[in-house]
N, C-alpha and C positions, 0 to 999 in steps of 0.2 A: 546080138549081144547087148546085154541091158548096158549103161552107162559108169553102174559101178563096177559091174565084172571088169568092163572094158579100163576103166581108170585103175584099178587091182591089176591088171592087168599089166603095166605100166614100174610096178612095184619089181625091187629085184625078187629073185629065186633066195637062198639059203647059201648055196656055191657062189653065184653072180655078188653075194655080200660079204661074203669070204675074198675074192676074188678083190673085191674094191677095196678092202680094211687090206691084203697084201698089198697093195699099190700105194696106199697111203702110208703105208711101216716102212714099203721101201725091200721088202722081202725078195721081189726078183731077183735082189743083186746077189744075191747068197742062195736060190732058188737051187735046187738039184738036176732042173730040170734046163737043159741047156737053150731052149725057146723062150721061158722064163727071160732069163738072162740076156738071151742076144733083141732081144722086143725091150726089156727093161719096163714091163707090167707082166702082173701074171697071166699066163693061160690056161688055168684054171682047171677045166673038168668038174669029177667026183671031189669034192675036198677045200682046195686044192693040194697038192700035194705036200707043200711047204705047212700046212695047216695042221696035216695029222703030224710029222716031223718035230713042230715045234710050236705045241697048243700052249705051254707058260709062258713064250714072246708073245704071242698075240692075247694071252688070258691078261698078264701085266700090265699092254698098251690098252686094253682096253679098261684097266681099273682104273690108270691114272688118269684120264678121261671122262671117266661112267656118267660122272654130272651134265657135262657139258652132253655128254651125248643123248643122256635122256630129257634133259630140255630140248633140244632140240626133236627129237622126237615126240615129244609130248606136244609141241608148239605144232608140229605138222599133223597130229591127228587132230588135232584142235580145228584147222584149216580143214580138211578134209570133211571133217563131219563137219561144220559150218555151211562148209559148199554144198553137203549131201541135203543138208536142212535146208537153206536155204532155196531148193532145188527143187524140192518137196513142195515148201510155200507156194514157188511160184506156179506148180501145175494143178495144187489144190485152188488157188485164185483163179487161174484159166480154164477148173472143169467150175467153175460157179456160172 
């Protein structure tokens, strides 16, 4: 497995990000799902199921946010492809 597969690799799923944005809302405690609840994070699945239930609580918390969270985001891809560059450099100087 190449390096970058393997670091992507590493990156959550679509559900695993759903999954951690209900943990952070705090949506277990209202979860329908009675695992949800008694864990007090979700467990997730397809969805998760709190997700399809109630996409304008999660569409909201993520507007009042969006900034913060695409700086943040944006500062980690920054990191990322620096490390990839950087990375690159150093096997282009050691095949010299």
């Amino acid at each position: 497995m190449s390096r970058v597969r393997q670091y992507l690799s590493t990156l959550p799923d679509c559900d695993d990000a759903l999954r951690r944005l209900a943990d952070v809302l705090h949506v277990p405690a209202t979860c329908r799902n009675r695992a949800c609840r008694k864990a007090e994070r979700c467990q997730g699945g397809y969805g998760p199921p709190c997700y399809f239930d109630r996409r304008k609580f999660f569409a909201d918390a993520l507007f009042d946010d969006m900034h913060a969270y695409r700086a943040d985001w944006d500062a980690r891809r920054r990191s990322i492809e620096a490390m990839f560059r950087g990375e690159a450099a150093r096997r282009t100087e050691a095949g010299r």
